[in-house]
N, C-alpha and C positions, 0 to 999 in steps of 0.2 A: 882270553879265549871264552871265559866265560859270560864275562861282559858282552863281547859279539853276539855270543848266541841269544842272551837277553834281546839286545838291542834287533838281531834279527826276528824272534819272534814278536815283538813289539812291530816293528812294521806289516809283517804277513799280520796280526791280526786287525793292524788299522787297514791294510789294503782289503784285506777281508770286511771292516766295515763298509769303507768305502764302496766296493763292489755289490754289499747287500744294501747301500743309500740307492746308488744307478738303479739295484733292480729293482727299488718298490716303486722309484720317481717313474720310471720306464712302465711299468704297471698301467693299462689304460682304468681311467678312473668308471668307474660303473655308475656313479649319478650324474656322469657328463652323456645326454642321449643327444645322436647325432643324427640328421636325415638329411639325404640325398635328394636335391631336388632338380627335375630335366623338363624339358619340353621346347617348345617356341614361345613365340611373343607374349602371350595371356600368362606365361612363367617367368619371362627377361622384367616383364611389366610393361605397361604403356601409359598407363596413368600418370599425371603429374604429381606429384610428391610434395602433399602441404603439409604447413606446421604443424600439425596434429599426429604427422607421422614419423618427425625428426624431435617432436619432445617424447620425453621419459620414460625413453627405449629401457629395459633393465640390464644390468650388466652382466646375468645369468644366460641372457640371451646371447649368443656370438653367430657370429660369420665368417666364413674360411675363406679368404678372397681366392676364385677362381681365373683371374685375370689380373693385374698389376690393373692399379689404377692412381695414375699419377695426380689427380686432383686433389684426392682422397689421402695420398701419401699411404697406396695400400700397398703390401706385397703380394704377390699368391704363395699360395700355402699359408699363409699368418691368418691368426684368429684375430677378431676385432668386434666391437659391441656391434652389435647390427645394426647401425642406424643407416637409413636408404642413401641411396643404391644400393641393391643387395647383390645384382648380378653382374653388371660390369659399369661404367662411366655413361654418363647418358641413357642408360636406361630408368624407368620409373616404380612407381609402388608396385609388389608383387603380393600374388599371397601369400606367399611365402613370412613377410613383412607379418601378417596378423594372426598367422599360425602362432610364429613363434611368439610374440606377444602376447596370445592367448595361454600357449603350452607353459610358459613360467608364472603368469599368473594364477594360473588353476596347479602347476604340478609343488608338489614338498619345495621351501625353501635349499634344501640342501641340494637340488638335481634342476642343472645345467644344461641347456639347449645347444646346440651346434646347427649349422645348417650350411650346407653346398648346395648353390646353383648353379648350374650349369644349364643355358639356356639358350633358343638361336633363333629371333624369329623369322617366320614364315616356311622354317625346314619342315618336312617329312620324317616320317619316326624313322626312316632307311639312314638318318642321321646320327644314331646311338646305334644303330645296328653293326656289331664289331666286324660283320662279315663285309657290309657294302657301303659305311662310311666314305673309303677309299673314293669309289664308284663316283657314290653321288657330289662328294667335292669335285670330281674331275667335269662330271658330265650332266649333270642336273639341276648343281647350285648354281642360281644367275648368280650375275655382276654384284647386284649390293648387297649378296650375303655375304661377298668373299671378305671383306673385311673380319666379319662377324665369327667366321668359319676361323681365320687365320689369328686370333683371339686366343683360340683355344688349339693354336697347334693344327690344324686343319683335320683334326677331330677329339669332336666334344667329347663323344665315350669316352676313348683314352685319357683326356684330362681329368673325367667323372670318376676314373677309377682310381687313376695316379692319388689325387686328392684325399679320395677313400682309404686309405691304405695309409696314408701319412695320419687320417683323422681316425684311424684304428687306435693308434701309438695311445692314444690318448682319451678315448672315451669310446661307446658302444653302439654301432649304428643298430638304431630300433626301428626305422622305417622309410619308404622311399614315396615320394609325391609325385606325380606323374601331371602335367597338363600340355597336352598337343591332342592333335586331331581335327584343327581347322586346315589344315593342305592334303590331308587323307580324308577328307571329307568324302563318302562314300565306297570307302574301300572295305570291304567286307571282310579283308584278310588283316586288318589295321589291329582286330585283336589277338592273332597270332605274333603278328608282327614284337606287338610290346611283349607278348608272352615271351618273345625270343630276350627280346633287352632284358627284361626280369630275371628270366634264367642265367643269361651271361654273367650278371651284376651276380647274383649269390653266389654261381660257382667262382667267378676270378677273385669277389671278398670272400670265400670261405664261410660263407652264412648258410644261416638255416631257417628257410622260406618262413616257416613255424613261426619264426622269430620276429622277421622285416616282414610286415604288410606291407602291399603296394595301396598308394590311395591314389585312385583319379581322377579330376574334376571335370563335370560335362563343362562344354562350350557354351558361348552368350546366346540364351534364349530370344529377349527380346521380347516377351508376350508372344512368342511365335514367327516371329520376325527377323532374328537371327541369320547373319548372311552365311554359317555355316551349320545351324540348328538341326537340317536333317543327319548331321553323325551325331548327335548325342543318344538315338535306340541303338546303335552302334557301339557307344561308349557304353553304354547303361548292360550289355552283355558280357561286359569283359569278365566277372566274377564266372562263367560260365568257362572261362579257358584258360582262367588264374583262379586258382580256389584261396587266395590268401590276398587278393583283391576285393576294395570298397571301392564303390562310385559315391564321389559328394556331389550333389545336386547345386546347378546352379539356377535352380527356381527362384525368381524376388528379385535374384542378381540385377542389379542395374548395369547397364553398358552404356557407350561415349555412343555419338553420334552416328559412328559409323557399324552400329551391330555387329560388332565383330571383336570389340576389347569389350572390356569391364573400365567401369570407371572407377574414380577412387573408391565410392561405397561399395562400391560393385565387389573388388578386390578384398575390401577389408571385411567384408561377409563372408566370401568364396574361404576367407584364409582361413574365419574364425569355424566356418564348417569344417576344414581339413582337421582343424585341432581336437573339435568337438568327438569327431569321428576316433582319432588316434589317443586322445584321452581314453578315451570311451575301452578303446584296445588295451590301454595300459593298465588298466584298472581302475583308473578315476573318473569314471563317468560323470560329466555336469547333469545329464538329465536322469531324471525319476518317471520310467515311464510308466503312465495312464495305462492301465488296463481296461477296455470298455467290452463290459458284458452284451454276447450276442442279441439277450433279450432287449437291448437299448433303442429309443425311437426316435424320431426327428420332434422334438416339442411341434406341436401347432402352430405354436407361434413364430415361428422360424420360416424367413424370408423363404420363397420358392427358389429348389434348385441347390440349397447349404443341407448341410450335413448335421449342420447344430445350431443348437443346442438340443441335447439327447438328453431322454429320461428312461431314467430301469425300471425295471419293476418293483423297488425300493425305492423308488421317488428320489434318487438321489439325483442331480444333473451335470451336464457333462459341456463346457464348454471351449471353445479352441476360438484362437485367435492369431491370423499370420500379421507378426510382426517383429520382421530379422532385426532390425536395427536397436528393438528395445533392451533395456537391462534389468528392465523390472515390472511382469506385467501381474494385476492382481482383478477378482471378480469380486461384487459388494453384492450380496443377494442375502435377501430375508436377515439383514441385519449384521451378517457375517461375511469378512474379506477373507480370501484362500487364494492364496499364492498359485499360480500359475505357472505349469513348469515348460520350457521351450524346449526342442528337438533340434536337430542336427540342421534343418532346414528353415528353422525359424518359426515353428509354429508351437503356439502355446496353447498349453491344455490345462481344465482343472477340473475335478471331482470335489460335490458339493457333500454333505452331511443329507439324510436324510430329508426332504422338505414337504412340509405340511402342505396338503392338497388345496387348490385353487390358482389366483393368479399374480403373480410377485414382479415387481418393476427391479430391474438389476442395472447394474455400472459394471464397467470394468475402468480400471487406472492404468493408464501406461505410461509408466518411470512419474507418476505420481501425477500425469493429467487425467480428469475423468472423460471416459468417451462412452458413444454408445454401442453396442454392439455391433459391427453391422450386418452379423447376419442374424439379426431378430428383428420384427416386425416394431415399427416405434411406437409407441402411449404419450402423451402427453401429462405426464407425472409428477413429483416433486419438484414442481415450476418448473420443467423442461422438458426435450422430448427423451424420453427415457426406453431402454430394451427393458421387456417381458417375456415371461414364460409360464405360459399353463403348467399346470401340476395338474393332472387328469383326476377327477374322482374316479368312482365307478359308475353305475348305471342309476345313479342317485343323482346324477349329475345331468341327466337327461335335458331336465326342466329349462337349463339354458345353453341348449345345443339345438342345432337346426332338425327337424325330424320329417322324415319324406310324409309326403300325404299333408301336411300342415301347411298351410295355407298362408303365405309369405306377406309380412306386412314391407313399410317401406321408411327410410329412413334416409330424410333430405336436406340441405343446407339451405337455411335462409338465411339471407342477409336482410338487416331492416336499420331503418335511419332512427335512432333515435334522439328526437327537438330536446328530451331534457336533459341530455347530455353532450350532446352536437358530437354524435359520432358515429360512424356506421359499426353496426353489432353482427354479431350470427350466432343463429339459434340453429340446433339439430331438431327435426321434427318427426314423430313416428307415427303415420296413418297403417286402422290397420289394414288387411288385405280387403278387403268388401270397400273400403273408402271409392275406390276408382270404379265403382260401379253404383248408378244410382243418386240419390239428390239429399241419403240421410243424413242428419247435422247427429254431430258427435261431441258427447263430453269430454274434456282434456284434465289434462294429469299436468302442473308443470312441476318437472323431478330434477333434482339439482343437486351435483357434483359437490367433491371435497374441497377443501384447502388445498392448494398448488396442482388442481385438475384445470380441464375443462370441458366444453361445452362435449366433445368427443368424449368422456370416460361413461357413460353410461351403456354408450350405445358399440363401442369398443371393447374398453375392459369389462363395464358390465354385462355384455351379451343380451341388454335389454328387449332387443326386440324379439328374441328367440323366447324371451320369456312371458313377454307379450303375445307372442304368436301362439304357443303351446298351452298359455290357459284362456286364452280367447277361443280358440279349436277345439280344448275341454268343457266349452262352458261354463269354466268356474270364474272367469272374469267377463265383461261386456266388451264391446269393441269401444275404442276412447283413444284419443288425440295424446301423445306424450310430447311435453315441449320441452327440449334442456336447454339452460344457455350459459354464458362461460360465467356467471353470479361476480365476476370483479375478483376472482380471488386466484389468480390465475401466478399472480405474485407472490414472493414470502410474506408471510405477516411480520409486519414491523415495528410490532410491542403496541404498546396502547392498552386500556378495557379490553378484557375478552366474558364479559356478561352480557347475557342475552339482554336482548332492548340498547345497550351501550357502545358496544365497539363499533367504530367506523369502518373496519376491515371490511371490506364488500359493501356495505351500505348504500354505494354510490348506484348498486341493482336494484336499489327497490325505488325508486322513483325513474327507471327506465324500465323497469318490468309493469309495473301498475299504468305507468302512461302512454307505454311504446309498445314493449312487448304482446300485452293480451291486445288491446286493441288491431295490431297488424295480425297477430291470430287468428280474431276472429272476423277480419276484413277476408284474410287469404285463405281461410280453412274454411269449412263447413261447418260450425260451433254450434253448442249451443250455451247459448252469452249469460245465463244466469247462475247465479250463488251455488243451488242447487245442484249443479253439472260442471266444477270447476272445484279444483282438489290442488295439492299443493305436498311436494315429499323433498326431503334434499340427506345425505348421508354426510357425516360428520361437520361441517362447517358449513354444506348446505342444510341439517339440521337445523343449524342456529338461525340458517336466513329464513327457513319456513317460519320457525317461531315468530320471528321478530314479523314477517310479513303477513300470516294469517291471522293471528290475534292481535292486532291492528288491523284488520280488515276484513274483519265477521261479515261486513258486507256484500264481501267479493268471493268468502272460500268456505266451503261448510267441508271439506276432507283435510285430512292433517297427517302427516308421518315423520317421526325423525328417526336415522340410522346410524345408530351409534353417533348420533346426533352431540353435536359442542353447545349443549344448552349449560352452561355455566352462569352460577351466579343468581340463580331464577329464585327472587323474591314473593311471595303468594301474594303479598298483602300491597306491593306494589311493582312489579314490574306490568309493564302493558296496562299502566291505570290500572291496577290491581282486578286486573278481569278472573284473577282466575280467584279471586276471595267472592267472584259470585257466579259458585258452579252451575248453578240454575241456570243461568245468561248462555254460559261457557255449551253445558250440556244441551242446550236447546237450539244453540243454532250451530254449533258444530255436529252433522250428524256421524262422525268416525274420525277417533283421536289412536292414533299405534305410535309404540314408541318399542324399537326392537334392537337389540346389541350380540356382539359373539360372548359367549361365556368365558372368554378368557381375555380379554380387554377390561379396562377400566376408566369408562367415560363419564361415570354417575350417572348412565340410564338408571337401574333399578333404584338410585336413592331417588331421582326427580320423578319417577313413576310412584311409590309408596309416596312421595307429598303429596302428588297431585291426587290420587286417590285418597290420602288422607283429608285434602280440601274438598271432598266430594266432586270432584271432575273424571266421568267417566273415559278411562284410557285404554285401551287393547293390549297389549305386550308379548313379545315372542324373544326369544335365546335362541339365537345361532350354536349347538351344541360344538364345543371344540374349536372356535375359530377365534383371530383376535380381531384388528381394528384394519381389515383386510375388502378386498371384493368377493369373496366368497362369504361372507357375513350381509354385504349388499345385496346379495343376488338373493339369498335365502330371503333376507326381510321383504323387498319386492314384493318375492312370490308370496309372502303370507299376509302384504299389504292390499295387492291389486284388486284380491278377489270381493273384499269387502267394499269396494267405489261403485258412486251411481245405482245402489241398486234400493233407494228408497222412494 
């Protein structure tokens, strides 16, 4: 007897275990999150389903087949990795597809995606509606829905929910995805309508709204084009009769041919906004949003009609870029790359650090190509055509900005054949305003660009003619002819001597400048052709070509300036026939030598200014206070260059 009783409590407590294994297996798992997803065809998919969306599906992702699908060897109700078809046999990529894709690659290794479709295309939302399902299968649905209808039982709510309820057993529905409103295409009541399915859905699963967001996705835009485009202001109000409702925007979306699907990119952006969005709900936001201070302004520089590039009142800048597709967008400005963060719709933004006032050529990288901006005005820059951005000074900054009452010079392209190179050239040429009136011949300036500029940065980046114009209007300059032209250097340098008189790097400009250039000058200008009235300036690597072309040719130029000039190398006693070992020669027939740099650069101006001076070679010099090897160093030297030309 007593052995019995052993042996009976020996089973009551294994049956007891047993019964406490059921209940914690039966236990729905809390990192298994499941969403409900309905609508019509832009939900079933339509897209064709390529290899890129049948590989390396994860297995954290699942699918609850909603239909038997005998190709597939699926059942309904059984879970299965989600690889496409998601919604029944024959149908194509959905969003569905890139959501969840997205949600386990962004959510904790430990938490698990589920997803039901249920989907019918071309129905009416009156197709989830539990009150007139019945209805519309009997009296609404054509002919080739019926197939589609009888799928699901000849109604998809009921399966939507059946489904629900079994995917309870087993994990936590967190959210429900929503895409129709192309056959209620201007129905006004279309967001009452879902408000009804939303509310059915929580009260028959027992949820709490709080809980399941609904997310909706508009219809295919098209650029505006969209053959059901007018319900998306429609869509875009639902939040106004669901308070626990998002609209994902399907701006960028691409669509097939017939405006009305998404196509595959189409789909797999739509999807990756659903997740963005629902991330975002669960706590895992992918985006870090930009906060942009009201005091923010459009740069200058910035294309008419864009938004950005913005600057604070902290000089710091603000740039955006729409590009859904990328994975990795970055900005490179004033030396520094900053990651770019993207939004739910695809558009990337970045806040820069602080930026020192003038004007800075910038790149942005997309998944590591460089591009240009494109809504910044182009420069032709670091050998390419490059985006920029003024950084505004204050009222310091006058001297090269346009100012009313100032009297407008003009600023032209010519093109001229050059015999000693057999090739047609173009020069930028600046008369000033008084040129077009009158028979006066005027002294010329030829002023010349940097290393991987061209012939356009003076008159572009540099703002030359404004500074031209504002001290010719002050009378502290004379009116005078500016010629730029692109000096050969428009390419990288590509090693070789970099000493003044030596390198061949542009060289090939001074025997098209000396025999082409001035000559077509002063055939087509108004000049006047002597020594005297003919000056010569270039900024950094046009520094170096002034050198090498003025002092070889005392004949041709008695003004001289270099700006933050690339004089390297410069021997006293022998560069240039050692002209400058005889300052007396040098000082007498050059009547004005400047040589000017930014105080925070280091190009050896100031040591090749204390030689020359030390050979007795009378030289002028100015610091750009606070700048480096920049256009605002340019513009400054200019201004303290011009005023000393022509006026001996």
């Amino acid at each position: 007897m007593k052995r019995k009783n052993v042996l009976l409590r020996r089973l009551l407590v294994g049956a007891a275990m047993v019964t406490s294994v059921l209940a914690v297996k039966a236990a729905p798992d809390k990192n298994f999150y499941i969403f409900l997803c309905f609508g019509q065809s832009n939900m079933e998919g339509n897209a064709k389903i390529e290899q890129e969306d049948l590989d390396g599906v994860d297995s954290r992702f699942q699918m609850m087949a909603a239909v038997d699908d005998h190709k597939l060897d699926r059942k309904m109700g059984q879970w299965y990795t989600a690889i496409p078809p998601l919604c029944r046999e024959n149908t194509g990529l959905t969003p569905v597809d890139y959501f969840g894709r997205t949600m386990v690659e962004r959510l904790p290794k430990d938490i698990k995606v589920g997803v039901i479709t249920v989907a019918v295309g071309g129905c009416h939302i009156e197709t989830f509606m539990r009150d007139s399902v019945d209805n519309y299968v009997k009296t609404r649905a054509p002919q080739w829905m019926k197939g589609m209808l009888k799928a699901y039982g000849n109604n998809p709510y009921k399966r939507l929910v059946e489904l629900a309820k079994k995917a309870q057993k087993e994990g936590v529905i967190k959210g429900i995805l929503l895409h129709q409103g192309e056959s209620n295409t201007g129905d006004r009541m279309w967001g009452n309508k879902v408000a009804f399915v939303y509310n059915q859905l929580i009260a028959d699963l027992k949820l709490k709204s709080e809980d399941v967001p609904l997310l909706a996705g508009e219809v295919v835009r098209a650029g505006g084009k969209g053959r059901c485009v007018a319900m998306n202001p429609i869509i875009d109000t639902l939040p106004e009769t669901i308070h626990t409702a998002h609209v994902i925007s399907s701006e960028g979306c691409t669509s097939g041919p017939d405006d009305l699907h998404f196509d595959a990119a189409g789909y797999r952006e739509l999807g990756r906004r659903y997740a963005y969005k629902m991330l975002s709900l669960l706590g895992y936001p992918v985006f870090t949003p930009i906060a942009i201070p009201a005091d923010a302004i459009v740069a200058s520089t910035a294309e008419p009609g864009n938004e950005f590039p913005k600057i604070d009142s902290n000089h710091r800048a603000y740039f955006s870029l729409y590009a859904p597709s990328a994975k990795n967008v970055k900005v490179d400005v004033c030396g520094k790359k900053y990651d770019m963060q993207r939004d739910e719709k695809g558009n990337w933004t970045a806040v820069t650090d602080p930026l020192v006032v003038g004007f800075h050529y910038y790149f942005m990288f997309v998944d590591g190509v460089q591009i240009v901006d494109p809504a910044s005005d182009t420069f032709f820059g670091c050998c390419r055509q490059a985006g920029g951005i003024e950084i505004p000074e204050g009222e310091e900054g006058n001297y090269y900005r346009p100012q009313q009452g100032v009297a407008k010079g003009q600023v032209r392209s010519l093109s001229y054949y050059a015999e000693s190179t057999k090739e047609w050239r173009r020069a930028m040429v600046y008369t000033p305003a008084e040129y077009e009136k009158g028979n006066k011949r005027y002294p010329v300036l030829y002023l010349q660009h940097g290393m991987g500029e061209d012939e356009t940065g003076w008159s572009h980046q540099g703002q030359m003619q404004n500074i031209m114009d504002n001290l010719i209007q002050s009378g502290e300059a004379v009116p005078m002819i500016v010629v730029m032209e692109s000096g050969d250097v428009k390419a990288p340098f590509k090693g070789g001597p970099n000493e003044a008189g030596r390198s061949s790097y542009g060289a090939t400009f001074y025997k098209a400048m000396l025999n082409d250039l001035i000559p077509t000058i002063d055939k087509t200008f108004r000049t006047k052709t002597d020594r005297d009235n003919r000056a010569m300036a270039g900024l950094s690597w046009g520094g170096h070509q002034t050198f090498d072309v003025v002092f070889t040719n005392l004949d041709k130029f008695s003004y001289a300036g270099g700006f933050s000039g690339a004089i390297f190398g410069l021997d006293m006693n022998k560069t240039y026939d050692g002209i400058f070992s005889r300052p007396d020669e040098v000082n007498s027939k050059l009547h004005y030598l400047f040589l000017g740099c930014g105080s925070l650069e280091n190009m050896g101006t100031g040591k090749l200014i204390e030689d020359l001076r030390n050979a007795g070679v009378k030289v002028d010099s100015y610091v750009s206070p606070g700048t480096l090897h920049e256009w605002l160093t340019w513009r400054r030297c200019l201004k303290a260059f011009v005023p000393h030309l022509f006026k001996k």
